[in-house]
mmCIF file of the C-alpha atoms, coordinates in Angstrom:
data_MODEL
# 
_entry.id   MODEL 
# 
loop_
_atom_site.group_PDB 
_atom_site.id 
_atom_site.type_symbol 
_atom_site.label_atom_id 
_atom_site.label_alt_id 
_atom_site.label_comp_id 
_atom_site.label_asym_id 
_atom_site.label_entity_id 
_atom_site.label_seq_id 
_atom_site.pdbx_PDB_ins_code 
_atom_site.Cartn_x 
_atom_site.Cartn_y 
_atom_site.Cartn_z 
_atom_site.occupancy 
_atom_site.B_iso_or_equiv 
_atom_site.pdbx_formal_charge 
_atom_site.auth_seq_id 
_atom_site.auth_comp_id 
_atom_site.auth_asym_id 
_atom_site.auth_atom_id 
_atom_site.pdbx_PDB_model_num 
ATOM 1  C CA . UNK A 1 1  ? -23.359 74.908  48.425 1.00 0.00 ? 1  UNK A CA 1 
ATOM 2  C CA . UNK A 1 2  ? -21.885 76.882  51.338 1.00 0.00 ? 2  UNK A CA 1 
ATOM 3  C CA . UNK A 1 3  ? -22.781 74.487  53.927 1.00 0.00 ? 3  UNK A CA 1 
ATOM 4  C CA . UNK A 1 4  ? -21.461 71.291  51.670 1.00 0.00 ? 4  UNK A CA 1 
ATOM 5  C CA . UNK A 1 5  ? -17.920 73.255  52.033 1.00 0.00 ? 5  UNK A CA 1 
ATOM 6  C CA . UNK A 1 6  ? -18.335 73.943  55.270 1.00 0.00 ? 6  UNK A CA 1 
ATOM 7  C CA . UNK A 1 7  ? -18.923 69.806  55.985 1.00 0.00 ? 7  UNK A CA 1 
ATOM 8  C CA . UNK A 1 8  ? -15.778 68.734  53.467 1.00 0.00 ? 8  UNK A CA 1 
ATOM 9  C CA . UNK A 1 9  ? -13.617 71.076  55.139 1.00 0.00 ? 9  UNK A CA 1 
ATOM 10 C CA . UNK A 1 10 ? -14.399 69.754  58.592 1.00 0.00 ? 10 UNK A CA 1 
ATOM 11 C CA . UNK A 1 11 ? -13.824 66.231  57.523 1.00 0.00 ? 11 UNK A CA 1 
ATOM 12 C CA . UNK A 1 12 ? -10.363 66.822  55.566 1.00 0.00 ? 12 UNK A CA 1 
ATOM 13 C CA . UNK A 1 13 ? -9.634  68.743  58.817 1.00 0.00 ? 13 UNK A CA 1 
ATOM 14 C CA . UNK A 1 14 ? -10.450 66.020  60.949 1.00 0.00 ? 14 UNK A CA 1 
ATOM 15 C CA . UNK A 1 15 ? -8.835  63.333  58.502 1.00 0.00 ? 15 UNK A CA 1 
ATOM 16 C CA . UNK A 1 16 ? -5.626  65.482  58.799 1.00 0.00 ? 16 UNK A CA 1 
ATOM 17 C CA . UNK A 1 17 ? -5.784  65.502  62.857 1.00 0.00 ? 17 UNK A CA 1 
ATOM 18 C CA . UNK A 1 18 ? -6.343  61.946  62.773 1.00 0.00 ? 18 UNK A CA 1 
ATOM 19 C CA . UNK A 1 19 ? -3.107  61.344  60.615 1.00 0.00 ? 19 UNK A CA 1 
ATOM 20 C CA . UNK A 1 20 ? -1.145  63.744  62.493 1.00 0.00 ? 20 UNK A CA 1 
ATOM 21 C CA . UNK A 1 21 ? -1.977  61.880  65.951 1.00 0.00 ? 21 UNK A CA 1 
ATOM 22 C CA . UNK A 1 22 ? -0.827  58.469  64.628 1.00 0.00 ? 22 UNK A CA 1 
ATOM 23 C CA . UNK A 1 23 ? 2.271   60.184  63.076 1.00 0.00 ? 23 UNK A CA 1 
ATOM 24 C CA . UNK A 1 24 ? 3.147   61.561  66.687 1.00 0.00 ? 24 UNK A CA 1 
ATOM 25 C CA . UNK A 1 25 ? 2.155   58.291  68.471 1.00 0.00 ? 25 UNK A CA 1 
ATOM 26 C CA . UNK A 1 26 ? 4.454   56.536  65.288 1.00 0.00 ? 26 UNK A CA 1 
ATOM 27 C CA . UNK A 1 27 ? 7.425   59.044  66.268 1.00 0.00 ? 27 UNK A CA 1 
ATOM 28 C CA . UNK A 1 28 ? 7.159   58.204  69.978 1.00 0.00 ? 28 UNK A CA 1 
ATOM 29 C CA . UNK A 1 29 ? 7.109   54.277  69.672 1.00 0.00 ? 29 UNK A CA 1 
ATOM 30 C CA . UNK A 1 30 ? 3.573   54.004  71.244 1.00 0.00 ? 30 UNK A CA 1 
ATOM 31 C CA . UNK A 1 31 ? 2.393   52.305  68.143 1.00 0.00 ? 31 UNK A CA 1 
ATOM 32 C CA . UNK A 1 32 ? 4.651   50.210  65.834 1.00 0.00 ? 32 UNK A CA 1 
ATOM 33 C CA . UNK A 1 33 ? 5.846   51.831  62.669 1.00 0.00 ? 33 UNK A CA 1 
ATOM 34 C CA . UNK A 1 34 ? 4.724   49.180  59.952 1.00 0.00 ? 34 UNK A CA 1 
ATOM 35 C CA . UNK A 1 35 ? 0.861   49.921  61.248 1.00 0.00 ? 35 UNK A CA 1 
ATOM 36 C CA . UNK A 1 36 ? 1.245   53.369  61.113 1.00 0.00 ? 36 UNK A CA 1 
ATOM 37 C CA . UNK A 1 37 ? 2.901   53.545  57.799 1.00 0.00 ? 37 UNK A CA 1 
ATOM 38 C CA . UNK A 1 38 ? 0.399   50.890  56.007 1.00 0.00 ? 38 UNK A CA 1 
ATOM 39 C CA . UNK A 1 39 ? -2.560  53.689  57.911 1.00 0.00 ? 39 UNK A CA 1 
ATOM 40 C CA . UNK A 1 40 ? -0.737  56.770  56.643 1.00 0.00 ? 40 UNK A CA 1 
ATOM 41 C CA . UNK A 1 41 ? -0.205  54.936  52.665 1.00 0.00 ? 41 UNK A CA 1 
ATOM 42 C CA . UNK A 1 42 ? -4.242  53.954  52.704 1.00 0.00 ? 42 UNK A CA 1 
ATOM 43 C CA . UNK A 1 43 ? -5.083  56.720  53.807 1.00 0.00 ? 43 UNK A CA 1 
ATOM 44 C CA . UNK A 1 44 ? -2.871  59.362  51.654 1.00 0.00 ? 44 UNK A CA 1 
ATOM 45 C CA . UNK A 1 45 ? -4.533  56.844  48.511 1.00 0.00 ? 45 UNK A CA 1 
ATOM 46 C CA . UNK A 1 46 ? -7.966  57.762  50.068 1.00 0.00 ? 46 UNK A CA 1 
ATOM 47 C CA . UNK A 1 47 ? -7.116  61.348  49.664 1.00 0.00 ? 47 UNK A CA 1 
ATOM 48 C CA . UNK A 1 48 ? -5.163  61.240  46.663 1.00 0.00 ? 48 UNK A CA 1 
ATOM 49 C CA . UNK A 1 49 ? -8.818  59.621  45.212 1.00 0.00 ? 49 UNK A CA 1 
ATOM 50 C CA . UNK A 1 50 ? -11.216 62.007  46.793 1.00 0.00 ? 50 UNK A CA 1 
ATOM 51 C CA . UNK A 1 51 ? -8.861  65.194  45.519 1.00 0.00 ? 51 UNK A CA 1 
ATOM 52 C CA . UNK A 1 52 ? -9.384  63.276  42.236 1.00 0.00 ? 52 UNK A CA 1 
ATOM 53 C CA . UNK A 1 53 ? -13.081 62.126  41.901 1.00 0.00 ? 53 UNK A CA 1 
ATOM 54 C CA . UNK A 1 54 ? -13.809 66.010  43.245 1.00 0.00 ? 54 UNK A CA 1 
ATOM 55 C CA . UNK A 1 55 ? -11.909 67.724  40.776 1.00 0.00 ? 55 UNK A CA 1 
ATOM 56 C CA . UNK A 1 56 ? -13.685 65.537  38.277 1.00 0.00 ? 56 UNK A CA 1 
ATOM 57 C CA . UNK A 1 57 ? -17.183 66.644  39.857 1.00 0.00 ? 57 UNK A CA 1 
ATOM 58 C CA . UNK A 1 58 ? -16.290 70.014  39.804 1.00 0.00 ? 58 UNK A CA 1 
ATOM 59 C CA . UNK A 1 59 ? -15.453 69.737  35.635 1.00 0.00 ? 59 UNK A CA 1 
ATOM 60 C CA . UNK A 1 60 ? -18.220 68.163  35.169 1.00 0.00 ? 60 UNK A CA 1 
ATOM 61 C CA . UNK A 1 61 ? -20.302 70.622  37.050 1.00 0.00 ? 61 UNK A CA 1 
ATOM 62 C CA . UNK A 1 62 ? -18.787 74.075  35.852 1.00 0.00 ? 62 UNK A CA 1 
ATOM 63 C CA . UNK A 1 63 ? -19.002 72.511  32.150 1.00 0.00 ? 63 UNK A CA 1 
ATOM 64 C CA . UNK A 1 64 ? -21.712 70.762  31.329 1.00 0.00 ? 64 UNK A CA 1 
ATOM 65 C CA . UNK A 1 65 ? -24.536 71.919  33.860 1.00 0.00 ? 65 UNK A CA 1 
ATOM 66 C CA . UNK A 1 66 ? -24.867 75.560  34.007 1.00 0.00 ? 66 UNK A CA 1 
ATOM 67 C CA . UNK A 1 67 ? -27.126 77.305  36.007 1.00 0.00 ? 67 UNK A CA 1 
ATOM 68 C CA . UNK A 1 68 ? -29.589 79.428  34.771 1.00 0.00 ? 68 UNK A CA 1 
ATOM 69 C CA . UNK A 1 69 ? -28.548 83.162  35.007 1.00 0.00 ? 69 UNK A CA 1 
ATOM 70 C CA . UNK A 1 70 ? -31.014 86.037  35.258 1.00 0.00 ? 70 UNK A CA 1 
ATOM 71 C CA . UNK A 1 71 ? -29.932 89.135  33.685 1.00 0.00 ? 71 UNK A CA 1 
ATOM 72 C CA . UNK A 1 72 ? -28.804 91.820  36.069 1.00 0.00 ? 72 UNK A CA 1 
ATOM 73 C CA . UNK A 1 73 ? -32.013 94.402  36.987 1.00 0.00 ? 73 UNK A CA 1 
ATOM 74 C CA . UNK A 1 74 ? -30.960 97.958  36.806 1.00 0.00 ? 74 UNK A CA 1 
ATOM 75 C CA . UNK A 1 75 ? -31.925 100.660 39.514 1.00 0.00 ? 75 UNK A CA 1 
ATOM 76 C CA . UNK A 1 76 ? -33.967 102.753 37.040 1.00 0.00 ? 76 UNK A CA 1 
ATOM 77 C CA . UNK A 1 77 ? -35.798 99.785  35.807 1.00 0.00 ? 77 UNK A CA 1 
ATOM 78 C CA . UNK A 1 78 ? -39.573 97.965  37.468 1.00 0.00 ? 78 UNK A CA 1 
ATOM 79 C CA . UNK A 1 79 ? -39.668 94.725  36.158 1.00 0.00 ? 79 UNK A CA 1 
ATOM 80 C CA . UNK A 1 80 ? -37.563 95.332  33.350 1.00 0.00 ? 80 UNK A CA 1 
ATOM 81 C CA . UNK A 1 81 ? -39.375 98.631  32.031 1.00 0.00 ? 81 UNK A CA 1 
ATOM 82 C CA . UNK A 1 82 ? -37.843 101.970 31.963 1.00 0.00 ? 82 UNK A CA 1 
ATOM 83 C CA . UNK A 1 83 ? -39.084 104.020 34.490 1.00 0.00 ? 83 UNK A CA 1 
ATOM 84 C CA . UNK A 1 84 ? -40.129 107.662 33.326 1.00 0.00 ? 84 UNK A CA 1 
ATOM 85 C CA . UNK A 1 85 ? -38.241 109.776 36.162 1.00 0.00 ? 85 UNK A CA 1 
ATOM 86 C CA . UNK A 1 86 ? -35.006 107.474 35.487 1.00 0.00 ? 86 UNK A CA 1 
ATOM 87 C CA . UNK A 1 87 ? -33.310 110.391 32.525 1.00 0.00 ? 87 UNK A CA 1 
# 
């Protein structure tokens, strides 16, 4: 689960850097401004849709498909019988 964060987070980042670098190249005339604002439009919608469909995931994940969850082991317990020096 850690590592599939780690991954999404290096591809928003990179998504970001990529829109920031035609925003700079937009600001300084090196590319025309109608290409860079239908880019920056398709790809805010492809955002906009993948901050949707993963807060749908992530309902649909925390609500219907729970995990199953052991019951905490206490340090005066071996495999869930009282030990005798644990008074």
């Amino acid at each position: 689960m850690n590592t599939t964060r780690n991954i999404y987070a290096y591809i928003l980042a990179a998504v970001v850097m990529v829109v920031t670098v035609f925003g700079l190249l937009g600001i300084w005339e090196v590319i025309q401004w109608e290409d860079f604002k239908e880019f920056f439009w398709k790809g805010f919608y492809s955002l906009l849709l993948l901050l949707i469909s993963g807060a749908v995931v992530l309902f649909i994940f925390s609500t219907i498909y729970k995990a199953p969850v052991k019951p905490p082991v206490s340090p005066f317990t071996r495999g869930g019988e009282e030990t005798k020096d644990a008074a």
